[in-house]
C-alpha positions as CSV (number, residue, x, y, z in Angstrom):
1,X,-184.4,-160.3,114.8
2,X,-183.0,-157.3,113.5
3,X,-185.7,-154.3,112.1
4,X,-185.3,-153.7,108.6
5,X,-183.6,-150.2,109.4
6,X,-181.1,-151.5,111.1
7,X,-180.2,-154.2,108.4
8,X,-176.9,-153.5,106.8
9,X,-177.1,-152.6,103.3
10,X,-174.5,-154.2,101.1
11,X,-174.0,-154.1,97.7
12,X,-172.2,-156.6,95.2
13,X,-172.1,-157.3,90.8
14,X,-175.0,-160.0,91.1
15,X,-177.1,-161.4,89.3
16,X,-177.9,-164.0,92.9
17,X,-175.6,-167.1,92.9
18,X,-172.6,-165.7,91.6
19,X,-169.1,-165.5,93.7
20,X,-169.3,-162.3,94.9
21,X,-173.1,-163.3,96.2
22,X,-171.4,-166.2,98.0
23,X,-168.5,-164.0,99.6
24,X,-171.5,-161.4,100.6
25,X,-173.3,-164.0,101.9
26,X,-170.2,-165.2,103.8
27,X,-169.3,-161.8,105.0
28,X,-172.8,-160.9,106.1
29,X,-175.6,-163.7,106.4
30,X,-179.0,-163.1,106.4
31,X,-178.1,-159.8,108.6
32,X,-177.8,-157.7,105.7
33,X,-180.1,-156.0,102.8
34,X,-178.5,-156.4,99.6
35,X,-178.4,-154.3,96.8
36,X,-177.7,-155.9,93.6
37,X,-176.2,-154.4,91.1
38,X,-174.7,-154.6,87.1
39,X,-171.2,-153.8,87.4
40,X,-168.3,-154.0,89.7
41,X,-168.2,-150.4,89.1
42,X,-172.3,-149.6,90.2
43,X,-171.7,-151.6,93.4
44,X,-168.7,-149.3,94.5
45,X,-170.9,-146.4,93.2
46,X,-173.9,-147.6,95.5
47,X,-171.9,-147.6,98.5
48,X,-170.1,-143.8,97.3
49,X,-174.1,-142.6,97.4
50,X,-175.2,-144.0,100.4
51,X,-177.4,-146.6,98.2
52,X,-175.4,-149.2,100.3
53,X,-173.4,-149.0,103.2
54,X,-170.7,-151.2,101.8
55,X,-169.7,-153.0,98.7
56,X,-168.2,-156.3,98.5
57,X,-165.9,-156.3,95.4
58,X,-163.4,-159.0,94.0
59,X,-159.9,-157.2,93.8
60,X,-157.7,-160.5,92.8
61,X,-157.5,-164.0,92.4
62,X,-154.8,-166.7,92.8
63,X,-154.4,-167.5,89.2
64,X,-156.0,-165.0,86.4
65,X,-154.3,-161.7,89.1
66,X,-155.9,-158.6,89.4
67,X,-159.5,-157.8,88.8
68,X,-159.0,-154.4,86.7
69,X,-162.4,-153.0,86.6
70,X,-161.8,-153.0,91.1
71,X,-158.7,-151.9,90.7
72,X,-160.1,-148.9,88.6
73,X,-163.4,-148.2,90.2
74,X,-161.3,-148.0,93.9
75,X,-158.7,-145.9,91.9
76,X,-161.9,-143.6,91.1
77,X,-163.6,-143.3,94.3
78,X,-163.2,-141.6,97.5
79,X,-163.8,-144.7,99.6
80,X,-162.1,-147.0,102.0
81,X,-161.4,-150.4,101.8
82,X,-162.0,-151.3,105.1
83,X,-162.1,-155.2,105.2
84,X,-160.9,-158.3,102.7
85,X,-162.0,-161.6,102.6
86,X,-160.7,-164.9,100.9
87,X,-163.2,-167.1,99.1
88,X,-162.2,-170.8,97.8
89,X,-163.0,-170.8,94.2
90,X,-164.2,-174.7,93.3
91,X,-165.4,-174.3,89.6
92,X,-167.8,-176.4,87.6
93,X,-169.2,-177.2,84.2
94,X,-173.0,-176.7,84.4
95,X,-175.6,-178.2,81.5
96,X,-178.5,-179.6,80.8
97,X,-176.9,-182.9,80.2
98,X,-173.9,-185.1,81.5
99,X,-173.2,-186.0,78.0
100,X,-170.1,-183.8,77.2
101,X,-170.1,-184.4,73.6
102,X,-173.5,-182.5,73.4
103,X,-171.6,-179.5,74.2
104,X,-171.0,-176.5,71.6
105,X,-170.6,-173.3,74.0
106,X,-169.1,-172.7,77.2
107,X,-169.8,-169.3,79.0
108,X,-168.7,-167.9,81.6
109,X,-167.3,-164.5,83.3
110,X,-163.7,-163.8,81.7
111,X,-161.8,-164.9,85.3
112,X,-163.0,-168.2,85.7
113,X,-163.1,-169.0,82.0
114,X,-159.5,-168.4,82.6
115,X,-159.2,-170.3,85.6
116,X,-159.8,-173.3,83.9
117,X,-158.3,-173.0,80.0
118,X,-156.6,-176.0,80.0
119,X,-159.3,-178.4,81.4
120,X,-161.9,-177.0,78.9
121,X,-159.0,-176.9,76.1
122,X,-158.6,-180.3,77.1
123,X,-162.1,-182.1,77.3
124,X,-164.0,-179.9,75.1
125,X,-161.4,-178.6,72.6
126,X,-164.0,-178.1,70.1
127,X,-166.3,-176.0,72.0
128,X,-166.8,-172.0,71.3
129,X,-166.1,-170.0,74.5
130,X,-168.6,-167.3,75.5
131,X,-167.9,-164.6,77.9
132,X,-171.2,-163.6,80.0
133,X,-171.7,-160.9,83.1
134,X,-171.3,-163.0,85.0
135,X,-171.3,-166.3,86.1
136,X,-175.2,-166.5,86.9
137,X,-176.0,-164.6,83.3
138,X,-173.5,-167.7,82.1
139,X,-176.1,-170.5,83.9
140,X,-179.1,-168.6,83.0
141,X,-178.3,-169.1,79.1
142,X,-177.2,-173.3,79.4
143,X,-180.7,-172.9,80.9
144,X,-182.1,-171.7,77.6
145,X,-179.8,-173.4,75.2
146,X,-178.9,-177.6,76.0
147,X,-175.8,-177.1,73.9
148,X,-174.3,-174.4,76.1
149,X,-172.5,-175.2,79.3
150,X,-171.2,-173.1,82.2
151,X,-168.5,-172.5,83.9
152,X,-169.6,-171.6,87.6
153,X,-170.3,-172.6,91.4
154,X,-172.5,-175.1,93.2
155,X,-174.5,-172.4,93.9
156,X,-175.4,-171.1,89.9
157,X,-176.2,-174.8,89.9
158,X,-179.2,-174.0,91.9
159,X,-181.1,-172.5,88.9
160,X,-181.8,-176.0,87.7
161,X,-178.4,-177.3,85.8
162,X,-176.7,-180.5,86.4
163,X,-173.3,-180.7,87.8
164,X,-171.4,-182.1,85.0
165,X,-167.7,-181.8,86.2
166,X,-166.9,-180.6,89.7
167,X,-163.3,-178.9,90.5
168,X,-162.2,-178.3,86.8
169,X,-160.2,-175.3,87.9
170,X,-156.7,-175.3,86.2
171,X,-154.6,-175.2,89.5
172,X,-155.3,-176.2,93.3
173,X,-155.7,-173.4,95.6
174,X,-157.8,-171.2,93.8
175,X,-159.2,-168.5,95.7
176,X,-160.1,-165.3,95.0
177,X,-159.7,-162.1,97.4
178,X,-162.8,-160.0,97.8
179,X,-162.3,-156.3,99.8
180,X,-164.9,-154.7,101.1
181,X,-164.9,-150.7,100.9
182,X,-166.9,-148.0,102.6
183,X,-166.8,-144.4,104.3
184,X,-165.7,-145.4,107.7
185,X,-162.1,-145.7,108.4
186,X,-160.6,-148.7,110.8
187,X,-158.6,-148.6,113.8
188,X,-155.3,-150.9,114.1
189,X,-155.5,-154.4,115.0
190,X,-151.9,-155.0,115.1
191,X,-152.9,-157.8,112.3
192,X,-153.0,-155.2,109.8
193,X,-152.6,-154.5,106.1
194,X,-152.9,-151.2,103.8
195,X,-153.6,-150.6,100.2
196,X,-152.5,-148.2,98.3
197,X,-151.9,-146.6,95.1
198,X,-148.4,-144.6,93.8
199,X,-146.9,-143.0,90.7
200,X,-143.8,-142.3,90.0
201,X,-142.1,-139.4,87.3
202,X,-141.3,-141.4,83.9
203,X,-137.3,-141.8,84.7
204,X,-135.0,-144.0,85.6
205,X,-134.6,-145.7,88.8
206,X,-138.1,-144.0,90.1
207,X,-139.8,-147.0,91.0
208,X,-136.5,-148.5,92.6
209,X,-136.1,-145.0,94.9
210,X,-139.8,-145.5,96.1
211,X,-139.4,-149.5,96.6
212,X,-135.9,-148.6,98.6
213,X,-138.4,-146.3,101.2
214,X,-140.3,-149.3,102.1
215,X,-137.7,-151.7,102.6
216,X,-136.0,-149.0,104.9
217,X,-138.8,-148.6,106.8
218,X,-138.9,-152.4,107.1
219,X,-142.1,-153.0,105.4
220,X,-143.6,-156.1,103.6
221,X,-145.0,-155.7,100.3
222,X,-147.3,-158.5,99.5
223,X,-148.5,-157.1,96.1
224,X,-147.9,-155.0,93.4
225,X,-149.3,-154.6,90.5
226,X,-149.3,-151.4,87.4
227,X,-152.2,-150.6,85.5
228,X,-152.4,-147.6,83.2
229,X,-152.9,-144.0,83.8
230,X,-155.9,-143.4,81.5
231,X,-155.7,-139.5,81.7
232,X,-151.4,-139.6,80.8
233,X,-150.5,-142.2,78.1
234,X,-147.8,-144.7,79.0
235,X,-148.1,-143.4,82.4
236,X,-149.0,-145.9,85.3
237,X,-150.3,-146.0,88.5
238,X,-149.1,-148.9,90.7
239,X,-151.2,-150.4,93.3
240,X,-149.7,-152.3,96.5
241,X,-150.9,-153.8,99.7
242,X,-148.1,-153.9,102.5
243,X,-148.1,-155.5,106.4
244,X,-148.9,-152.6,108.5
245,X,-151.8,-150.0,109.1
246,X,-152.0,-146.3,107.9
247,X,-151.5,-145.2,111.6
248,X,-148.3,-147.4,112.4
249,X,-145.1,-144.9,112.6
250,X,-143.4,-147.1,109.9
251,X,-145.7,-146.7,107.2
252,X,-146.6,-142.9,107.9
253,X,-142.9,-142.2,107.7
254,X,-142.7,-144.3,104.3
255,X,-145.6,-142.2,103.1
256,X,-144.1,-138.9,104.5
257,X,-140.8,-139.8,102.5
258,X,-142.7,-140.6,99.6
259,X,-144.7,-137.2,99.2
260,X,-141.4,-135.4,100.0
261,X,-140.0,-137.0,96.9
262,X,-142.5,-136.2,94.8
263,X,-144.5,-139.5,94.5
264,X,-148.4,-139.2,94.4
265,X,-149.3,-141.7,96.9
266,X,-153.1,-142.0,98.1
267,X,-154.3,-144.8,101.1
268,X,-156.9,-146.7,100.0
269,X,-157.7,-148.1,103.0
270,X,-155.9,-150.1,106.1
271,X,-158.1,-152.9,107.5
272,X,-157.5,-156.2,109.1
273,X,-155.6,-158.9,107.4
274,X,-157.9,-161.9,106.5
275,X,-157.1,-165.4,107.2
276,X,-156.1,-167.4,104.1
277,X,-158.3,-170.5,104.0
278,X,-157.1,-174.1,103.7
């Protein structure tokens, strides 16, 4: 049994039952110490101070996209992401009662209420949608209220809520991807991908010139996505994961070209690829 010193300390956006508590608990078992925290933000702030080792954060999901308060705490913060992890997303409606006419609310955290739009738009068209912290803080008021249902897992079921609907999610495959960041950097696998984030001068053809690098260094974009520039309006930073690790010739001579023609480019980590489930 490991001593409590030696326990890893990992923080996630609780409260307990919530998706990133089941990809933590995935990731890390009953090996770890976890720190529990408000915000998406706060957890990657635990893990900057040293409150946590790590932080397990939800970066993107198969049907609502990017999760932008990730993609700007990681934008923010000096740290690595130095794993990812993909976590089947099975949503259900959680009440009090079976009896779905009973139902006046729905809450839920913002992604999965989106996940499932057209299920709840169908079956409970008449019923007010309420966006919680999370999906725990969503199960924790249909506990106090037998008019208000959530949206959530098996495991916010657990507070004491029936499972009213199971699988209401919108689309098949939903999944969402969780990174986990840190200070320590990871060697190559050979299995390897790297996140990072560019900018480009406000002209045309600059984002063509910087995609043309990659593709002539023979590298694989699997994502890319803009979000805004908050210090430079309509300015934009764009974030993209590629095949490849920060140490493989291809990519440092993409990222050498790209400095040289004036791009900002900063790694936000390389780590091993995860394997997609299902």
């Amino acid at each position: 049994m490991q001593s409590q010193q030696s326990r890893t300390r990992v923080a996630y956006m609780g409260p307990p039952r919530s998706f990133s508590n089941a990809a933590a608990l995935a990731l890390y078992g009953d090996s770890a110490e976890f720190v529990v925290t408000r915000t998406i933000p706060d957890a990657v702030e635990a893990a900057a101070e040293g409150q946590a080792e790590v932080a397990v954060v939800p970066i993107e999901n198969t049907i609502e996209g990017g999760v932008n308060a990730t993609l700007d705490a990681l934008f923010d913060s000096d740290l690595s992401i130095v794993g990812e992890f993909v976590l089947d997303v099975d949503l259900c409606l959680l009440a009090q009662s079976a009896d779905l006419s009973r139902i006046q609310r729905v809450a839920s955290h913002p992604q999965p209420l989106g996940q499932c739009k057209h299920w709840l738009r169908q079956h409970l068209p008449h019923a007010e949608l309420v966006v919680t912290s999370s999906t725990t803080a969503a199960a924790q008021d249909a506990l106090q209220d037998p008019q208000t249902a959530a949206v959530g897992s098996k495991l916010a079921a657990e507070t004491g809520l029936l499972v009213v609907r199971e699988r209401i999610q919108d689309h098949e495959g939903n999944a969402t991807r969780f990174v986990i960041v840190g200070h320590r950097l990871t060697a190559p696998t050979g299995e390897d991908k790297t996140t990072l984030v560019f900018s480009t001068s406000h002209e045309r053809g600059a984002l063509r010139r910087v995609l043309e690098v990659f593709d002539e260094e023979g590298l694989n974009l699997t994502r890319i996505e803009s979000r805004p520039l908050r210090s430079q309006k309509w300015e934009y930073a764009f974030f993209t994961d590629l095949e490849g690790h920060r140490d493989d010739p291809s990519v440092q001579r993409a990222l050498a070209r790209l400095s040289e023609r004036g791009a900002l480019v900063r790694v936000l980590g390389s780590y091993p690829r995860a394997r997609t489930p299902g």
